[in-house]
VEXDOPA-956640 format. One record per residue: x, y, z of N, C-alpha, C in turn. Coordinates in steps of 0.02 Angstrom, whole numbers, plus 32768, in hexadecimal, padded with zeros to 4 digits. Layout:
N
XYZXYZXYZ ...
% end
This chain:
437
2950CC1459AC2911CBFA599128EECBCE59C4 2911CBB859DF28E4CB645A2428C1CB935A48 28FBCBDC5A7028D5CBF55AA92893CC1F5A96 2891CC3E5A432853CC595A21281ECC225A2F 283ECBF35A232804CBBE5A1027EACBA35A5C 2818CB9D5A912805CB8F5AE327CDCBE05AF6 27E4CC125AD527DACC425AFE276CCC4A5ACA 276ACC305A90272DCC3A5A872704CBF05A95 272FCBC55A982709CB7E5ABF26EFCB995B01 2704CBCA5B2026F5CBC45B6C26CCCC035B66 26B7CC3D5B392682CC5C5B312657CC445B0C 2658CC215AF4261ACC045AD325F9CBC35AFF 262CCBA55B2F2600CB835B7325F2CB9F5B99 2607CBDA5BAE25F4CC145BDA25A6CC255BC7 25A0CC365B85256ECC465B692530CC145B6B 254ACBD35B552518CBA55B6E2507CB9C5BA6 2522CB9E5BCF2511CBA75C3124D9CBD05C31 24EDCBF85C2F24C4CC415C382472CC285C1E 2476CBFE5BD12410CBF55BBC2417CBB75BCF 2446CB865BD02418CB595BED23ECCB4E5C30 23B4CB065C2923A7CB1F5C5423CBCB015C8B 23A0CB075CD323C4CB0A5D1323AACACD5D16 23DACAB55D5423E9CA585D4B23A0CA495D6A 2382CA7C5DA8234CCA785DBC231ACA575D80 2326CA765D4222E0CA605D1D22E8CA3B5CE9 2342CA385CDD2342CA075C9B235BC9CA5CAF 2367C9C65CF82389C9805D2223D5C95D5CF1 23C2C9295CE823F5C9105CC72403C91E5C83 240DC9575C682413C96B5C162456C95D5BE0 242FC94C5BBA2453C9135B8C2492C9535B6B 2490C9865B6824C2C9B25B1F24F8C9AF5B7D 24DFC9C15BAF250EC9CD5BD42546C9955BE8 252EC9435BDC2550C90D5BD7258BC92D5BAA 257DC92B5B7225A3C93B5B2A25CFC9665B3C 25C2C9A75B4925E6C9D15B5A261CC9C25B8A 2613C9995BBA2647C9905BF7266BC9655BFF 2656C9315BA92695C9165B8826CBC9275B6E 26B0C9625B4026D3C97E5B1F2702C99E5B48 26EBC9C75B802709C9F35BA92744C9C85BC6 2727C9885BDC2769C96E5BF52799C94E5BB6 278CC9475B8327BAC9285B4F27FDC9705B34 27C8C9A95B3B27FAC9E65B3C2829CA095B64 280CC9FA5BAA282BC9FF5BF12882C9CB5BE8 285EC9915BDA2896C95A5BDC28DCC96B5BAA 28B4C9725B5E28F7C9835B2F2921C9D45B4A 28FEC9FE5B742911CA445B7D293BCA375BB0 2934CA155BE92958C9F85C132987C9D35BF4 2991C99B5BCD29CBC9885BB229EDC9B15B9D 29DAC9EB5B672A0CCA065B422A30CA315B58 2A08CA485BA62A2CCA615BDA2A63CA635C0D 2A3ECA135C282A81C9F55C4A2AA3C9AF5C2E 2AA0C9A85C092AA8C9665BD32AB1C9745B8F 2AE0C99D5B6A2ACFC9AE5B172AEDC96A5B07 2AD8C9705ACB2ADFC91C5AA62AD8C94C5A62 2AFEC9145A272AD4C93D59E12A93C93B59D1 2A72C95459AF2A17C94F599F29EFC95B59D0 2A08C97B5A1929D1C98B5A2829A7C9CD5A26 29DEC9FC5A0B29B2CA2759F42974CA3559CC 2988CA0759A22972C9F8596A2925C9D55980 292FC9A259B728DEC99059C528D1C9C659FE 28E7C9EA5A1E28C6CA255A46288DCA5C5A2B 28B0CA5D59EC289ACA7D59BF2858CA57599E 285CCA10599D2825C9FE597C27F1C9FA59B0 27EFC9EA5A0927D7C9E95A3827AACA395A50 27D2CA6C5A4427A5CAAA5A542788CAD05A17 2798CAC659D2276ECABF59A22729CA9E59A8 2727CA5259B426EDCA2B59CA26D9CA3B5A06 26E5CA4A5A2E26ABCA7D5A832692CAAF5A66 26C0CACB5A4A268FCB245A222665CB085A11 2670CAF459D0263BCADA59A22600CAB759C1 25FDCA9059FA25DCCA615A2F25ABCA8D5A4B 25DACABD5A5F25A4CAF75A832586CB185A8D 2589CB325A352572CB485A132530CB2F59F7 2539CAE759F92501CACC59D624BCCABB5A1C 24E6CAC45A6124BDCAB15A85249CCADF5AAC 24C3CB305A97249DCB625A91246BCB6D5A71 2464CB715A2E2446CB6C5A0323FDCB4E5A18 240FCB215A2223C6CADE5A4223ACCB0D5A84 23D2CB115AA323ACCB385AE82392CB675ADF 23A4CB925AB3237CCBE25AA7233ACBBF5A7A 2348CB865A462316CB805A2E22DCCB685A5D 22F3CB335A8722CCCB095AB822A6CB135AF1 22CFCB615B1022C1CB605B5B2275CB625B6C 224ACB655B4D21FECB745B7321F6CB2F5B73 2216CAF15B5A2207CAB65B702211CA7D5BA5 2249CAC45BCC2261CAA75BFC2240CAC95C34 21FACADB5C4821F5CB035C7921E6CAD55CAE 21D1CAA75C9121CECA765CD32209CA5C5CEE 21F9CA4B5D372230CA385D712236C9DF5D51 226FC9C55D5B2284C9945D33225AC9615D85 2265C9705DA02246C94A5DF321F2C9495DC8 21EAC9635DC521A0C9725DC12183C93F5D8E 21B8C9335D5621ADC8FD5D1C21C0C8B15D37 21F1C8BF5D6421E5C87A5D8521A8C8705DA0 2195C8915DC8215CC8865E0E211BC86F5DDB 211EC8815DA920D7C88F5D8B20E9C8415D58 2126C8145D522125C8035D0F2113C7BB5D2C 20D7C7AA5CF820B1C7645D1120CBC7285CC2 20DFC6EE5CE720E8C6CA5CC2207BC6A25C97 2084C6A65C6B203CC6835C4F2064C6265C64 2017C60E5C5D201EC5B45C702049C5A25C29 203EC5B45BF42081C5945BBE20C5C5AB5BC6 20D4C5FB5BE2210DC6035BF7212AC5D65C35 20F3C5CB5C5A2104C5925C972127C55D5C80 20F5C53D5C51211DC5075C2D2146C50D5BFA 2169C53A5BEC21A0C53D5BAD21DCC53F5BF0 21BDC56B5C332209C5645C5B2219C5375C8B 21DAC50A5C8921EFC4C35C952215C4805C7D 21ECC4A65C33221AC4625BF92261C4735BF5 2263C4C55BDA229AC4DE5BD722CEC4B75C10 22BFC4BE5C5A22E7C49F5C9522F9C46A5C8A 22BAC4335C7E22CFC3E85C7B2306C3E45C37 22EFC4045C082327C3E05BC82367C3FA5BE5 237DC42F5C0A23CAC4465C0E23CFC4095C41 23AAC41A5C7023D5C3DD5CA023D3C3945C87 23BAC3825C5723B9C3445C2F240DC3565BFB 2406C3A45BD6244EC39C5BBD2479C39E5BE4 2477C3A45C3624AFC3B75C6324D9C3645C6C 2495C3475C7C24AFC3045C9724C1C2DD5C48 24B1C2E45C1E24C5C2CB5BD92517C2DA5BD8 251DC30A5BD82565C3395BD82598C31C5BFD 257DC3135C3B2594C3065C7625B2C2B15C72 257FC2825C582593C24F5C4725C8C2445C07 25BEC25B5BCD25E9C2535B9F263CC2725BAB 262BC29A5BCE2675C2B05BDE2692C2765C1B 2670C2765C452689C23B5C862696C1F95C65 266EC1E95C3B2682C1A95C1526D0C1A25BE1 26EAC1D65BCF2728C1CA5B972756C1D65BE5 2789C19A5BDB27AEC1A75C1C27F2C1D95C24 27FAC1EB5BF7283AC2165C012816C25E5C13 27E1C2725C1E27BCC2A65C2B279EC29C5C70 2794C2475C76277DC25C5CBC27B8C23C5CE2 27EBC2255CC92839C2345D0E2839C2705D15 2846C2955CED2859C2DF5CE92815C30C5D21 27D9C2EE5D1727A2C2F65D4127B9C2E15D8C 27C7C2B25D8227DFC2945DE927DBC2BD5E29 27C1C2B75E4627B7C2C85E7A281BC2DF5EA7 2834C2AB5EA72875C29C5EC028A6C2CB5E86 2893C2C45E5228B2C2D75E0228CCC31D5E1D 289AC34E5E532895C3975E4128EAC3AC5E71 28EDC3745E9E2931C3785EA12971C3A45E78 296AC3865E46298DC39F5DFF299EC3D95DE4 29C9C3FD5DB429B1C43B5D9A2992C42A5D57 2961C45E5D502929C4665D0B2905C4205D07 28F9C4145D2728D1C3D05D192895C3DD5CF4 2870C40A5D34282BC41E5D0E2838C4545CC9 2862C45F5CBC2877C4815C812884C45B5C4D 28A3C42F5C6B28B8C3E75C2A284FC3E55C08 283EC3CE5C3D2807C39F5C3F27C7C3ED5C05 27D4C4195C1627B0C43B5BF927C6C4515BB1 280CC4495BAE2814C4435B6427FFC4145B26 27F8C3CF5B5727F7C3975B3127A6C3A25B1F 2772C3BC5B61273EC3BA5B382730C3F05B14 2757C4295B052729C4485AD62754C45A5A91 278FC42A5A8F27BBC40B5A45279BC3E85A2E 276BC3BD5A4F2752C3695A31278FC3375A12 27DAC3525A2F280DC31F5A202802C2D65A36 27E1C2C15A7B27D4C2855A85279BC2625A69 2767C2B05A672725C28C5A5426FEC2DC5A42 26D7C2D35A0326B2C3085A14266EC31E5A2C 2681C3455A6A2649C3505A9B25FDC3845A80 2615C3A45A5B25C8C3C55A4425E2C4005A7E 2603C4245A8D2615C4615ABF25F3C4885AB9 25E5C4A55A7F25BDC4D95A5E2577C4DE5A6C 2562C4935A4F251CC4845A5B24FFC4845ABD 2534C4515ADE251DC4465B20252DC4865B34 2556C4BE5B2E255AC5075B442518C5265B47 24D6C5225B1B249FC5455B05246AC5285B4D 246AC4F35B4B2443C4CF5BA32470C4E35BDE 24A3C4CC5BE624C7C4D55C1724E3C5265C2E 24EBC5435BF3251CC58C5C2024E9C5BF5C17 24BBC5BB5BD42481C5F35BC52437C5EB5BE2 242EC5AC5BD323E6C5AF5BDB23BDC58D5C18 23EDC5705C3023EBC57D5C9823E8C5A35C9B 2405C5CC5CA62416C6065CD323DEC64C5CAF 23CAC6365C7D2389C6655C702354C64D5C89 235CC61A5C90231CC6075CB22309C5F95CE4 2333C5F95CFD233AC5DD5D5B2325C6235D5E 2353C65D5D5A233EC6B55D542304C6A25D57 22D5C6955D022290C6A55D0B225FC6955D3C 2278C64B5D522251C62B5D97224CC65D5DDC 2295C66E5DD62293C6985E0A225AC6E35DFF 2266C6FE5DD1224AC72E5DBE21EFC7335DCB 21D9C6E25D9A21B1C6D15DA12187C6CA5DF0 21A4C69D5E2D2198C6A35E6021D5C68E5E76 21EBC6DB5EB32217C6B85ECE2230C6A55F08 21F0C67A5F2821EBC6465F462213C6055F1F 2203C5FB5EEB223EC5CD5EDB2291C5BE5EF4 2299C5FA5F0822EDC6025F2C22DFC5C05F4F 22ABC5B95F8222BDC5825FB62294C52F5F98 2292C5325F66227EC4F15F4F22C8C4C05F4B 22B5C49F5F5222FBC4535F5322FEC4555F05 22D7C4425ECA22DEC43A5E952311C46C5E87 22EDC4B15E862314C4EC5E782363C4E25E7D 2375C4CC5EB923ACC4D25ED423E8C49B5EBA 23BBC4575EAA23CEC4265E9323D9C43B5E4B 23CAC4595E2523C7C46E5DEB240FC4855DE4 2406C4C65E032441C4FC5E0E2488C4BF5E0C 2472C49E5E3D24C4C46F5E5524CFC4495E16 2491C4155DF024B1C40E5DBF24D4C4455D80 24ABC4715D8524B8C4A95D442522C4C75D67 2523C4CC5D992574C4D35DAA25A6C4935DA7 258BC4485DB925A8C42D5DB225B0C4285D74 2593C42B5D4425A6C40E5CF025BFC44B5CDE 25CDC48E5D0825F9C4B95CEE2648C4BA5D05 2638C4A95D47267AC4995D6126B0C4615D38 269EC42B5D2A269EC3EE5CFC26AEC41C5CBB 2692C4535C9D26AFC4795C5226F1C48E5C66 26FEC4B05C942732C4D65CBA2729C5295CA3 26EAC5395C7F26FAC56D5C7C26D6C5A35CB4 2717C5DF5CCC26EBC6115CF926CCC6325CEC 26BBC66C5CBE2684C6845CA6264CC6705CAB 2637C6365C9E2602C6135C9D25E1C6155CFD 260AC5DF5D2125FCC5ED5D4825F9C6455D72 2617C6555D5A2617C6B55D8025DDC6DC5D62 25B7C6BA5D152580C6E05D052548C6BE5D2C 2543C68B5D372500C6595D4D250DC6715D86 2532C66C5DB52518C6895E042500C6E05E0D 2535C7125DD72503C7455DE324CAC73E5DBE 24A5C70A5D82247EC7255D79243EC7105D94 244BC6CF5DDC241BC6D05DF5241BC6FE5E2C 2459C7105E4B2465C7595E69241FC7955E6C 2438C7AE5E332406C7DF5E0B23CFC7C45E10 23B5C7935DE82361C7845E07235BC77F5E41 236BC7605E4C235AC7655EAA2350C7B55ED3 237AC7ED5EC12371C81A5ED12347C8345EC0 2326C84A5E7D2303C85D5E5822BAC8405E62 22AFC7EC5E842276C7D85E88225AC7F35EE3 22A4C7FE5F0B2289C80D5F422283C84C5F5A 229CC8915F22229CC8C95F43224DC8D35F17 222DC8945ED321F5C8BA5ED221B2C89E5EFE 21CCC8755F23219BC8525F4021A2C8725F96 21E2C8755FB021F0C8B05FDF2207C8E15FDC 2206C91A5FCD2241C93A5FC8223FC9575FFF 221CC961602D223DC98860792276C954608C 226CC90760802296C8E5609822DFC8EC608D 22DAC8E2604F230BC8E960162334C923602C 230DC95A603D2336C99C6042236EC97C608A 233FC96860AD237BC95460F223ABC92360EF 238EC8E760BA23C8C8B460C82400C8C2607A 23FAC8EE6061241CC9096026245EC8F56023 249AC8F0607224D9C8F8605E24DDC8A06065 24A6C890608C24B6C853609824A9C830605C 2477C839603A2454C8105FED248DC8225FBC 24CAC8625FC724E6C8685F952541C8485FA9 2546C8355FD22585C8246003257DC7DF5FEA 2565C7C360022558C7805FFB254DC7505FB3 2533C7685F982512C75C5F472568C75A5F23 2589C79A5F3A25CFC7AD5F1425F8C78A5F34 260EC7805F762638C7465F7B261DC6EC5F82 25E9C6EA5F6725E6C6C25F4B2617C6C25EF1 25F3C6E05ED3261FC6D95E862652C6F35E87 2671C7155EB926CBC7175EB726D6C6D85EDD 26BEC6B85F0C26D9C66F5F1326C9C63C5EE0 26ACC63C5ECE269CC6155E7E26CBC6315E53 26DCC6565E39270FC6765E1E2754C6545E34 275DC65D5E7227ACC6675E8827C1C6075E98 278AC5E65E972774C5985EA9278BC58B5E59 277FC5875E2C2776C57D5DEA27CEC5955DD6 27E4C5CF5DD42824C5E85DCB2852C5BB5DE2 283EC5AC5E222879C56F5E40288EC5395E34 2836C52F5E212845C4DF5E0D2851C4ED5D97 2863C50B5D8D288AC5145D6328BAC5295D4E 28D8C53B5D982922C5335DA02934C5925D82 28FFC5AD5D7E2923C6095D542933C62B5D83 2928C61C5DCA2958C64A5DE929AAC6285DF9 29C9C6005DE32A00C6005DC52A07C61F5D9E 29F4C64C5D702A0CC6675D292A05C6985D4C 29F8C6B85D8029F4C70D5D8C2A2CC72A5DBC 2A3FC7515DA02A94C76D5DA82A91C7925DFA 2A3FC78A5E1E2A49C7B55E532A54C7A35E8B 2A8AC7BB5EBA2AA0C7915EE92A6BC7925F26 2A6FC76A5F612A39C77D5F912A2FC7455FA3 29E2C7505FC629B3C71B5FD4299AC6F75F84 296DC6B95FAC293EC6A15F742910C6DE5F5A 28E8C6E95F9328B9C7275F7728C6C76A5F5F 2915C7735F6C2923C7C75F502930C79E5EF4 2935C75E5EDB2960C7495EAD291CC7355E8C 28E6C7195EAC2890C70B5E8C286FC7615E77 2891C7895E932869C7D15E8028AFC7FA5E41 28E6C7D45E4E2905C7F35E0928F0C7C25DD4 28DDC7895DDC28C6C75C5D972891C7705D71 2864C7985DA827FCC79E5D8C2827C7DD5D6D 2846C80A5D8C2864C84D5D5C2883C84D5D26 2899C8145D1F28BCC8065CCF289CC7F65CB0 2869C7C65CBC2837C79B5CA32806C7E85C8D 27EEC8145CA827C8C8395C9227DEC85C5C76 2826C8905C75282FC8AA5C44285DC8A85C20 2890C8735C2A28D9C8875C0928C7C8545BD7 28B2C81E5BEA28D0C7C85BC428B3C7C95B69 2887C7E05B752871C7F05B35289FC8255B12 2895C86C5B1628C6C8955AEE28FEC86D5AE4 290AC8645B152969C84A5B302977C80B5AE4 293CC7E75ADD294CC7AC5AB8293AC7C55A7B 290AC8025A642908C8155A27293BC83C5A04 2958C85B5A292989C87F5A3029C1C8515A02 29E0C8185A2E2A18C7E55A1B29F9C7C359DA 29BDC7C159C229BEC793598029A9C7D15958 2999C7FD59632996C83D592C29B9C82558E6 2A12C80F58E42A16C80558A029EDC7C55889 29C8C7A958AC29B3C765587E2957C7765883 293CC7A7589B28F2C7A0587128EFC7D4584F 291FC812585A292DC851582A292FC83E57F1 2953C7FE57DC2957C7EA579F291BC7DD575C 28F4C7B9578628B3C7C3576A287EC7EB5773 2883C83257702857C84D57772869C8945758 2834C8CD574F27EEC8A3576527C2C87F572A 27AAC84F57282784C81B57142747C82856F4 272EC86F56FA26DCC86E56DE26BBC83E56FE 26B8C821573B2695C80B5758269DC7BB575C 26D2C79A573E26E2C761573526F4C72E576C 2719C76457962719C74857DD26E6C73A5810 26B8C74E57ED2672C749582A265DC703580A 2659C70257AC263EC6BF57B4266DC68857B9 2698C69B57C526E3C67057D426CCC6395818 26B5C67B585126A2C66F58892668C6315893 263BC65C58692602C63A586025FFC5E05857 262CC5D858322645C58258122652C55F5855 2679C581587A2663C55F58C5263EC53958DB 2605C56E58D325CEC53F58F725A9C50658E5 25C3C4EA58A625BBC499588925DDC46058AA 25B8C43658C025CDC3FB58D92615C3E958BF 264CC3C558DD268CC3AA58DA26C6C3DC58F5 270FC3D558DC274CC3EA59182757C40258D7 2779C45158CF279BC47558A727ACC4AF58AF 27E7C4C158B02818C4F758BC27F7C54C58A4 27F2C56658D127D6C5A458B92817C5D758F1 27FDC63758D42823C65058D82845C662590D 2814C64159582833C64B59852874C62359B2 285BC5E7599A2893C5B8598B28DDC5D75973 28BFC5E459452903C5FA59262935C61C5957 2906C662596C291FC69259912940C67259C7 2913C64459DE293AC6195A2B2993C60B5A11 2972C5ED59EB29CBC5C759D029F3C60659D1 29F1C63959B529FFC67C59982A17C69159DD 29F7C6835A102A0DC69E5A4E2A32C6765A86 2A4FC6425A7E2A7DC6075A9C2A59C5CF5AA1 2A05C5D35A9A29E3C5925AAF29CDC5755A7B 29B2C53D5AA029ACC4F65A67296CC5155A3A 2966C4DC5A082929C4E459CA28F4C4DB59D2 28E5C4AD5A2428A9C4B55A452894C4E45A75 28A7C5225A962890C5435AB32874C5735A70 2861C5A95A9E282FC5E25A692844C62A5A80 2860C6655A512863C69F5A5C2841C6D55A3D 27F2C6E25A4727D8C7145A2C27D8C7555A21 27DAC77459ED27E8C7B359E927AAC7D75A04 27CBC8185A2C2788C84B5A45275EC86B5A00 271BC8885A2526FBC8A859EF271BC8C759BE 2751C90059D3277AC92959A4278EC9035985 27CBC8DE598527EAC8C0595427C5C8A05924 279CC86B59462751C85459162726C87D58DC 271CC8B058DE2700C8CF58BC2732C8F25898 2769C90858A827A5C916586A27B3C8EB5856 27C3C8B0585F27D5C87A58302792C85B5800 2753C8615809271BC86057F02709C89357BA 2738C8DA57DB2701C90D57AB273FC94F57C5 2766C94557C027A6C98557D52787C9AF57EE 27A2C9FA57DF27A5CA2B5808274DCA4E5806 2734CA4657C626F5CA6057BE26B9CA2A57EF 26CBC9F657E326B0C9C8580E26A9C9E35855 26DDC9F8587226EFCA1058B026C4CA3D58D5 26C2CA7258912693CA9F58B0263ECA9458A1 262ACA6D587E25F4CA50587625D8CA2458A1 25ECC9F658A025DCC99F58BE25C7C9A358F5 2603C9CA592625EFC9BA597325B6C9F6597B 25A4CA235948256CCA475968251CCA29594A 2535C9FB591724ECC9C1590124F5C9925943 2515C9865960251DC94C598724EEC97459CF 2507C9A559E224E1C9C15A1B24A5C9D759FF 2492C9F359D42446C9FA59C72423C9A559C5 2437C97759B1241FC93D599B2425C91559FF 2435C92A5A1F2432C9145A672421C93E5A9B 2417C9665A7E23D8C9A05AA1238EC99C5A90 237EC9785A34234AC9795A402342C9285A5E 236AC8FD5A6B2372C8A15A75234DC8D85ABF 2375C8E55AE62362C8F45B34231BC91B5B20 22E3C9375AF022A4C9535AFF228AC9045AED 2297C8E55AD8227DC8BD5AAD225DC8735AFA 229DC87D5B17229BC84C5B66227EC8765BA0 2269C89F5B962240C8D55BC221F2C8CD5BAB 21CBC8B75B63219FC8CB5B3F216CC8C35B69 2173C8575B752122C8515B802124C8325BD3 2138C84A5C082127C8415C4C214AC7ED5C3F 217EC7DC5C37217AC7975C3321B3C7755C59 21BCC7505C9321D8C7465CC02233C7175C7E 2219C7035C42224BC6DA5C2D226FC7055BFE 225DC7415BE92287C7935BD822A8C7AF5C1E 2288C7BE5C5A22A4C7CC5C7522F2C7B55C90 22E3C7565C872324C7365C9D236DC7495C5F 2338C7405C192381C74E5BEF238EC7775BFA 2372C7C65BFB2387C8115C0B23C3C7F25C50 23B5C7E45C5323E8C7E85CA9242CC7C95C84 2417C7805C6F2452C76D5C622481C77B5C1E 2465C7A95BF52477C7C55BBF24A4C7F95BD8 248FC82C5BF424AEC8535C1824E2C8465C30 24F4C80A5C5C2521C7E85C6E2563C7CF5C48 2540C7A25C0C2575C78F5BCF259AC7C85BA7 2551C7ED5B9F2577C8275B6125C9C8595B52 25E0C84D5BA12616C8765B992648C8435B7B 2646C7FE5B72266FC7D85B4E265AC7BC5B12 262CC7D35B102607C7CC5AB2264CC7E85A82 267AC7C25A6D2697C7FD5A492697C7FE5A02 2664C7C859EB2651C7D359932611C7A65991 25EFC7A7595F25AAC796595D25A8C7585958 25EEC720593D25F1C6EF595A25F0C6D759A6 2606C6F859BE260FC6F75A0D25CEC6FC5A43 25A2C7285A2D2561C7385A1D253BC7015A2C 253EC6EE59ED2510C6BA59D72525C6635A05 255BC65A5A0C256CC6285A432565C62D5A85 2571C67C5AA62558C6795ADC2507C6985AE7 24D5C69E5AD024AEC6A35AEC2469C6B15AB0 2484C6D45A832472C6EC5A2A2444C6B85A1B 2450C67A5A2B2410C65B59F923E1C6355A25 2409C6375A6E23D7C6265AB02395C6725A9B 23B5C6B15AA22389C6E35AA5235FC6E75A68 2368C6D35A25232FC6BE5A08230BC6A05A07 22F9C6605A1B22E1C6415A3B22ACC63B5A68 22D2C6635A9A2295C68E5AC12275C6BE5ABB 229DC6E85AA12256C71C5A752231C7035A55 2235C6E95A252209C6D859F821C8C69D5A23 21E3C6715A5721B6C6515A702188C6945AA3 2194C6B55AB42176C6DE5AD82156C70E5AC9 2161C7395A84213DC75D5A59210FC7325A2C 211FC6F25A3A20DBC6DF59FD20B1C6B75A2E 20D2C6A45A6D208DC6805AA3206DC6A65AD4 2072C6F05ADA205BC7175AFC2055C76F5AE6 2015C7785ADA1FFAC7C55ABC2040C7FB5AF0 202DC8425ADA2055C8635ADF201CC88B5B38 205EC8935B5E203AC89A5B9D2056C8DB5BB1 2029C91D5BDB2037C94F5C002045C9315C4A 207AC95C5C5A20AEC94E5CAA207DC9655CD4 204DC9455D102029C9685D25204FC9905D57 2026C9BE5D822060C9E25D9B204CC9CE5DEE 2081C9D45E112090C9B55E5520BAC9F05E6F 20A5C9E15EBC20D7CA215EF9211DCA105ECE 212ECA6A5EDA218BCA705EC921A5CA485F02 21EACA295EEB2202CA355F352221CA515F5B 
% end
C-alpha cells in the first residue's frame, strides 16, 4: 500500500511539473513552497523506514504520500485553472512594480516599529540575568548555552517575553520589507540605514537562537536583490550570475553553520569527520529526518487523540493568547526524551490526520494548495513592491508551515495585513511591459 501510494504521489507531481508554470514566469511560487515540504517530510519518513525501521513509521509514510498526492493534485488543479495568468515574466513584475507615496510610508513605519520591537526585545531579554549569563560573550565557551538561553525565552519560565508577538516584527515583517525596499529601489542595498537595519534585524535573531529565522532573512534578501538587479540589468546579471548566486548561499550556510555551533547540535550528530562534513549532516537531518523521525517516536501519544474533528487546530489556536501553557508539542518533546520546554511539531500529514483522519488527508492538503496558489496570484495582483517582498518570503517559510497554526505565527497574519493594506490603498494596476531578459 505505501509504495501505491509513493508511486501515485510522484505521478501526480510529475503531472504538476509538466502545467505549471515555468519558474521564468511564476518566479517564486507559493503551491511549489508547499509541495517541497511535503516532498521532503516524505523523503525523510521513506528514508527512515528504510534504513532506520522503528514501530509507526509506516504508518506515518503512509500518511506523508497520501498528503503530496492530494497536494498535487490540488496544485494541479489551480494551474490548469490559472495558467493564462501567469503569462507574464515574474522579472518583468518586478521591473515594472512602483511603490505609491503611502506605500512609501507604510514601509517606512512598518521599518521603524520592528526595529523599535527589535531593540524592545533585545532589552527585556538582556535585562533578566540568568538569560543574559547564558547570553555572555565568554559564556559561549560552554555547551548549549545559547540553547539554554533560547529556551528560557520562549518558555517565559523566567519571565514572559511575548515570543510570539516580537516573532511578527523581528523574523516576518523585516525581512518583507527590507525585500520590498529592495524591490522598491535597489539602490537601497548601499544605504548605511539599510544595512544597519539588517544587523539589528540578525542580532535580535541571533539573541532568539533560532536558525531558520536567520537562514530565511538572508535568502530572502538574497532573492530580492537578484530579482531587483537582473530587472534593472539583466545583461549584467546574466554575467555575474554564478557570482550573485555563490556568494548570497554561502553566506546563509555560514549563518546556518555559525548558529548550529553556537548551539552546541553538532554534538548530537553521529557523523564522524570534520566540523563541516558534521555541519552538512546536521542541515540533512534538520531537513528531512528530525521531524518524521520525532513523529514517528510519539505516534502512540497524539494517535491517541485523534482524529479530533478539528479540535486540534483550535487546540493550537489557544496558543496564541497571552501567558505560559503547555500545548501539544510540548508534550511530544517530553514524549521524546526532552524537557516540557522545548517544542515538537507534528508535520502537515500527521496534523491533518489527527485533525480530520484519513478523509481529511485526502481533502485538506489539496484545499491548502489551491488556497496558496491563489495567496501567490493575490501577491502578484497590483505591481506592488510590499507583495512582491511577502511572495519571496512566503515561499521561503512555506515548506515548514506544517498546520494553519504554524501558518499563522510564522508569517499568516503578517500577510494579512499587508494585503489588505495594499488592496485598499492602491487601485488595481496592469504590469507594464519592459525588454525580456
Amino acid at each position: 500500500m505505501l509504495w501505491l501510494l509513493a508511486c501515485i504521489s510522484i505521478l501526480a507531481t510529475a503531472i504538476y511539473w509538466r502545467v505549471r508554470p515555468g519558474w521564468r514566469r511564476s518566479g517564486p511560487f507559493l503551491p511549489d513552497g508547499l509541495l517541497l515540504g511535503l516532498w521532503l517530510y516524505a523523503a525523510g519518513i521513506t528514508w527512515l523506514l528504510a534504513f532506520e525501521p522503528e514501530p509507526h513509521q509506516a504508518r506515518v509514510a503512509c500518511m506523508a504520500w497520501t498528503a503530496l498526492a492530494s497536494a498535487a493534485t490540488g496544485a494541479t488543479i489551480f494551474c490548469v485553472c490559472t495558467g493564462n495568468l501567469y503569462q507574464e515574466a515574474f522579472v518583468r513584475i518586478v521591473a515594472s512594480a512602483r511603490a505609491t507615496s503611502l506605500e512609501h510610508a507604510g514601509i517606512a513605519a512598518g521599518l521603524v516599529l520592528s526595529a523599535t520591537a527589535c531593540v524592545l526585545f533585545l532589552y527585556l531579554v538582556l535585562r533578566i540575568d540568568a538569560i543574559a549569563a547564558l547570553l555572555g560573550i565568554g559564556s559561549f565557551a560552554s555547551d548549549f548555552n545559547l540553547l539554554r538561553a533560547r529556551v528560557l525565552i520562549a518558555s517565559g519560565t523566567e519571565a514572559w517575553l511575548a515570543p510570539g508577538y516580537f516573532k511578527q516584527f523581528r523574523d516576518i515583517l523585516l525581512p518583507v520589507l527590507l525585500a520590498a525596499a529592495i524591490v522598491a529601489d535597489r539602490r537601497r542595498l548601499q544605504a548605511t540605514w539599510f544595512w544597519a537595519l539588517a544587523a539589528l534585524a540578525l542580532l535580535a535573531m541571533l539573541v532568539s537562537g533560532q536558525r531558520l529565522v536567520v537562514v530565511v532573512f538572508l535568502a530572502a534578501l538574497t532573492l530580492a536583490a537578484h530579482y531587483a538587479r537582473t530587472a534593472a540589468r539583466p545583461a549584467a546579471a546574466r554575467v555575474r550570475r554564478l557570482r550573485g548566486t555563490l556568494v548570497p548561499a554561502s553566506l546563509v550556510i555560514a549563518g546556518y553553520g555559525l548558529l548550529t555551533l553556537l548551539l552546541g547540535r553538532v554534538r548530537d550528530d553521529a557523523i564522524a569527520g570534520s566540523p563541516a562534513l558534521r555541519l552538512i549532516g546536521n542541515f540533512l537531518d534538520r531537513a528531512f529526518l528530525a521531524a518524521p523521525r520525532e513523529n514517528a517516536i510519539t505516534y502512540p501519544v497524539w494517535s491517541e487523540s485523534g482524529p479530533s474533528a478539528g479540535l486540534s487546530w483550535v487546540r493550537d489556536f489557544e496558543g496564541i493568547l497571552p501567558g505560559v501553557g503547555e500545548t501539544l508539542s510540548n508534550v511530544l518533546h517530553m514524549a521524546t526524551g526532552g524537557s516540557a520546554l522545548g517544542n515538537s511539531p507534528l508535520g502537515l500529514a500527521p496534523d491533518v490526520w489527527l485533525a480530520w483522519g484519513w478523509p481529511g488527508l485526502l481533502l485538506v492538503p489539496a484545499t491548502i494548495a489551491l488556497l496558496a496558489g491563489f495567496l501567490d496570484l493575490a501577491c502578484r495582483a497590483r505591481g506592488s513592491p510590499s507583495l512582491i517582498g511577502l511572495r519571496i518570503y512566503l515561499f521561503l517559510i512555506l515548506p515548514v508551515c506544517y498546520s494553519p497554526f504554524i501558518f499563522v505565527l510564522y508569517g499568516g497574519a503578517v500577510a494579512a495585513a499587508i494585503l489588505a493594506m495594499v488592496f485598499i490603498a492602491r487601485p488595481a494596476m496592469r504590469v507594464t511591459a519592459v525588454a525580456a531578459p
